[in-house]
N, C-alpha and C positions, 0 to 999 in steps of 0.2 A: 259248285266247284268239286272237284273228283277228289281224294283222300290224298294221293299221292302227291296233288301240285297245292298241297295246305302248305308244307314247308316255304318251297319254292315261294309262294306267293309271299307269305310272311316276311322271309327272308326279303324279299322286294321291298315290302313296306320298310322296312327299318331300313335297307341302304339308301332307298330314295329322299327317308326322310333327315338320315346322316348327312346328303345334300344337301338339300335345304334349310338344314339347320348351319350347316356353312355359309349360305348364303345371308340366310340372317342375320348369322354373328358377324361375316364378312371374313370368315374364315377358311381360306382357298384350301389349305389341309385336308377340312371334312369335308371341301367340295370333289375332291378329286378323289379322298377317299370312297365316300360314296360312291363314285362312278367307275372305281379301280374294284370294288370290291361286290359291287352288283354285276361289271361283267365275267369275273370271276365265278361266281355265283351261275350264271347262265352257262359259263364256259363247264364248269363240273356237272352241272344236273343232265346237259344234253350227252355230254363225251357218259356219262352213267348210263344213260338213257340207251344211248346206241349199243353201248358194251351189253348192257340186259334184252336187246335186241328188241325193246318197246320205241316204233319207231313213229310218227303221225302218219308218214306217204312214205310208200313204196323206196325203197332204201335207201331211206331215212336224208332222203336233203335239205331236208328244213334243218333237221340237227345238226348235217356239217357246215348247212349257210353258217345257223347260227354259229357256232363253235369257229368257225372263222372271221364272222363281225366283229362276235365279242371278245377275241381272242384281241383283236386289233384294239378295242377299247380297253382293256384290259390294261395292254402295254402302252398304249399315250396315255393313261390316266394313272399310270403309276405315282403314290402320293408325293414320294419326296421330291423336292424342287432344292438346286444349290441356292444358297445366301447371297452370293456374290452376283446375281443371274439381273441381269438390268431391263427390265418389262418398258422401258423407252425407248431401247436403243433400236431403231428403226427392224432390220432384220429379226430380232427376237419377238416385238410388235408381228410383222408376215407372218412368223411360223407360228405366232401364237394363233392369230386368228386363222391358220389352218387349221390347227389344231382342233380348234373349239368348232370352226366348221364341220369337220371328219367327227367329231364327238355328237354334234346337232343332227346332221345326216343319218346315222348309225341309229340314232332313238328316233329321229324323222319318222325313218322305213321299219321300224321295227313298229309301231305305231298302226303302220297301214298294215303288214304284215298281219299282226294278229286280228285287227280289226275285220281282215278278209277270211279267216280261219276261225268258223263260229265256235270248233270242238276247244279251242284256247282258251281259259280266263280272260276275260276281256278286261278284267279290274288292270291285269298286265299292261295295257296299251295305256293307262292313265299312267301307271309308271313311266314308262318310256317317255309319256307325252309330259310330266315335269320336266323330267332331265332333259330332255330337247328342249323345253323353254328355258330351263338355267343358263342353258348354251347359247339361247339367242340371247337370252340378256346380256351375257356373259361377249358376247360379239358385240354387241352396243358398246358395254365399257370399252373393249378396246379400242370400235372406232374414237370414240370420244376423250378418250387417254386416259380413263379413271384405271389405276390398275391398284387392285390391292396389296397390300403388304405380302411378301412370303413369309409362310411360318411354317416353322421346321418342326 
């Protein structure tokens, strides 16, 4: 791994494992934290990256894709959730498992993304490929109506 994507990667490990450590505690907070603050993390390094005009391909698309993916994850995974927000009631159930679908998707493709781009850290795509699994588990509970507490 090149000098430059040390940070970057680091920084990956610790919000992936901010997830996951949500998930084990069953604490939806550092789950969304994690995933509000990992694509924040890709959203800065790339918009960096362009502005210093280090691009991977020819002007720089990979950088706006991403900057535009994780821009999106970024803002549905904003941590705070209202108190009063009721994860049963039929319509908040849909949009929730949209949600988590557009959150699955997003690390899905980003997954095969770098998998197909060997000059990438590949250690990257095992990132992605948690959070895409949190998200399918994460779509299981809602089929099945386990929904956990919100915590503020």
């Amino acid at each position: 791994m090149e000098n430059e994507m040390l940070i970057p990667m680091a920084l990956a490990g610790i919000f992936t494992a901010l997830a996951v450590l949500g998930v084990l505690r069953r604490n939806p907070l550092f789950v969304r934290l994690g995933f509000f603050l990992f694509g924040g993390m890709i959203v800065t390094f790339n918009s960096l990256g362009l502005l210093a005009g280090e691009v991977m391909y020819e002007g720089g698309l990979v950088e706006i894709m991403s900057i535009g993916i994780f821009l999106c994850q970024t803002i549905i995974a904003y941590p705070l959730v209202p108190a009063d927000v009721d994860f049963n009631h039929p319509a908040i159930k849909t949009m929730g498992l949209r949600i988590t679908l557009t959150l699955f998707i997003i690390n899905a493709t980003a997954v095969w993304m770098i998998l197909a781009m060997p000059e990438f850290p590949q250690i990257a795509a095992l990132f992605h490929g948690i959070l895409a699994l949190i998200m399918g588990m994460r779509i299981a509970m809602i089929a099945t109506g386990q929904n956990p507490p919100v915590h503020k």
